[in-house]
N, C-alpha and C positions, 0 to 999 in steps of 0.2 A: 602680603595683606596684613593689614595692624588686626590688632586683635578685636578690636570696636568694630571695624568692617565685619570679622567674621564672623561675631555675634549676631551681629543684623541680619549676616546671610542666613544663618542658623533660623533664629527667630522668623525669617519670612519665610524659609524651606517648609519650616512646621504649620505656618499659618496656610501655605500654600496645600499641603498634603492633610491638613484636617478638613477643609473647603474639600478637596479635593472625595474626602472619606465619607463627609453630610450630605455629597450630591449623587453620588455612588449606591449609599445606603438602600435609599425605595427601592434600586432597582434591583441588587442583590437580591435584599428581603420576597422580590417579587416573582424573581424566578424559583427563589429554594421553595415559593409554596404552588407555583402555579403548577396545573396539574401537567403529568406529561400523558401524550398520546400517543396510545399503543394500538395498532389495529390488525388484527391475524390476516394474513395472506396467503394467498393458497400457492402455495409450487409444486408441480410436477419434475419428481427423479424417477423416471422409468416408467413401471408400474403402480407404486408405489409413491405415494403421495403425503409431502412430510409440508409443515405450517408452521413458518417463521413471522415473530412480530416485529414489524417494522410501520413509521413514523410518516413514511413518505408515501402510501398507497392503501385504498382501502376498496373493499371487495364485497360486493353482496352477496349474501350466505340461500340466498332462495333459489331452488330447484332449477339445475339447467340438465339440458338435456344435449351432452356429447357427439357430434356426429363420428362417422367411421372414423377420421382422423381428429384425433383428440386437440392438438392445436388449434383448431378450426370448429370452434361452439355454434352451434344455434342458442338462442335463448329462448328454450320453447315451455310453459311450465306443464309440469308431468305431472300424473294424478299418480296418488301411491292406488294399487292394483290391491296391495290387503295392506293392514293397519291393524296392528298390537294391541289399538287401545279400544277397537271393539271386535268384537267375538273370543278374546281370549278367555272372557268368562266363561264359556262353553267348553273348550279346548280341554281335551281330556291327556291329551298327548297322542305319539306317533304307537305307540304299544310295541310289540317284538315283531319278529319275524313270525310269518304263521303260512304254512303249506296251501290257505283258502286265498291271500294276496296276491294281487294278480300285479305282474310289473306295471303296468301301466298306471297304476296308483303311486307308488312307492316315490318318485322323485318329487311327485306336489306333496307328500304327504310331510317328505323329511323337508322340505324349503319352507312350506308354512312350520315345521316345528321349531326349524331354525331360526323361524323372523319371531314367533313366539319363546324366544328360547326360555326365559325363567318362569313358564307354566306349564304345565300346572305345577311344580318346583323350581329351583333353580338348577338353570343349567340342562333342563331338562330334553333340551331339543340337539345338545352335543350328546347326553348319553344315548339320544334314540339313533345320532346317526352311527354311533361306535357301536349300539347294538345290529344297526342295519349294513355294518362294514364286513367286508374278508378281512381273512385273514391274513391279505397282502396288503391292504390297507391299514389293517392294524398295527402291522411286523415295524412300518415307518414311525410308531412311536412306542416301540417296544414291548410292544402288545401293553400299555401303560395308560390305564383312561385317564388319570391323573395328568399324569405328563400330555397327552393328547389335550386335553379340556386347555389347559394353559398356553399351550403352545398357537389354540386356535382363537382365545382370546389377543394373545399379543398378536397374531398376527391379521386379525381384525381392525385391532388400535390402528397397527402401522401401515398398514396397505390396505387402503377403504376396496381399492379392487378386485383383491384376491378374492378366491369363493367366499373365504370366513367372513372378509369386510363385507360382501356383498350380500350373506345371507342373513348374517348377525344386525348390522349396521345400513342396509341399505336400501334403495328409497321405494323399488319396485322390480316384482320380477313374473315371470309370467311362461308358460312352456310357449314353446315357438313351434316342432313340431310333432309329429304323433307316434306314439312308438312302434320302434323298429325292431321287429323279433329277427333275428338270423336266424334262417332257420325254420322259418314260420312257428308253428303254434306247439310245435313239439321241440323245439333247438333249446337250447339253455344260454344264450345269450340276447340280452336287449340294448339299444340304446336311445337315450331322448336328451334333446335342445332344449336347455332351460335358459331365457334372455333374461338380462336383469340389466340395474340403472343403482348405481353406488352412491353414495351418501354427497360426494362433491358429483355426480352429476356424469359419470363415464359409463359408457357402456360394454358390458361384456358379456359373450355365450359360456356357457359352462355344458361341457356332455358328462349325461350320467350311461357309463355303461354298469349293468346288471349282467349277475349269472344265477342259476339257479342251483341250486346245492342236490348232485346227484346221489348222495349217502346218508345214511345215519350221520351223526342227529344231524337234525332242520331239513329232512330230507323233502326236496321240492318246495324249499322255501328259498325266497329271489334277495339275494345280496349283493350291496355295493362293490361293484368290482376295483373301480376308479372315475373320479372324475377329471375330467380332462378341459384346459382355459383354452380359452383364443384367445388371438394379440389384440391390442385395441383398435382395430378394425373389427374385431369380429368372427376373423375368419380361422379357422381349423389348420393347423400346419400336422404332417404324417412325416415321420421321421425316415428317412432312406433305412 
């Protein structure tokens, strides 16, 4: 090729690729500014319920109501049962243990103070249940309210259906049935069904068993012995 041909080619390469850059331009310009779209999606891993943003699917965020098998929703919308954002002005808190409380109070008392938790202080409704706890329940966070209080926040964040997500965070909860003395009226054991409905919409039971404290101090006063989940159906499993 002479050298005159390869100039030309030169010259039209450039002409060719500056055309090429003035047509190009708007459309770059128009994606670096167009907005992008982000929309939270709800996934289920297990129990526990993590929320990934992605582009391709979007989800409405209004109250659904879970049947026994979580895969398989109804879309029923659910009234919340109590609400934070009246009568907490009343809300004095869950108080201590006291030898005149009778069990069958104690589990609505600590669930509403759980759903009111930052009244009438903050955090107020995790120290009434660490004060309404054994001391087997305690032992699991090293007898540590601190480390307990933390522990039941994160685990509220991360798992809407755990107890903490459910009492702290979640949409509606309600006893289911009436308490059960062992023992009848003189046994030192209780236990009661408390149903609730989590913040994405699942359903779980939670059992409160109670015992009553037969010594000095707190003597005949009724503490959390443990609470016990069922699976997302609902139902109670008993360990062989």
């Amino acid at each position: 090729m002479t050298h005159s041909k390869r100039a030309t080619f030169k010259l039209s390469a450039s002409i060719f690729a500056g055309l090429l850059l003035l047509w190009l331009s708007p459309l770059v310009r128009g994606w670096q500014h167009h907005p992008k779209v982000s929309i939270s999606v709800h996934r289920q891993t297990g129990d526990c319920a993590t929320y990934k943003k992605d582009s391709r699917f979007a989800t409405s965020r209004h109250a659904l109501y879970y049947s026994s098998n979580d895969e398989n929703m109804e879309y029923i919308p659910l009234p919340k049962l109590f609400s934070s954002t009246t009568g907490a002005g009343n809300w004095e808190g869950a108080g201590l243990p006291r030898p005149d409380l009778p069990p069958e109070e104690i589990p609505s008392l600590l669930m509403k103070a759980l759903e009111l938790n930052d009244f009438p202080d903050e955090d107020a409704g995790l120290f009434s249940l660490w004060n309404f706890s054994s001391g087997m329940l305690r032992q699991r966070s090293d007898r540590n309210v601190t480390r307990f209080i933390e522990a039941a926040h994160q685990d509220a964040e991360t798992c809407p259906a755990s107890f903490y997500g459910m009492a702290l965070n979640g949409l509606s909860w309600q006893l289911e049935t009436e308490m059960n003395r062992i023992g009848g009226e003189t046994g030192y054991l209780a236990t009661q069904v408390v149903k609730t409905i989590s913040a994405d919409g699942r359903m779980r039971r939670f059992q409160f068993m109670l015992r009553r404290n037969r010594r000095p101090p707190d003597l005949n006063c009724w503490f959390v012995e443990s609470v016990g989940a069922s699976d997302r159906t609902g139902n109670f499993h008993v360990d062989d």
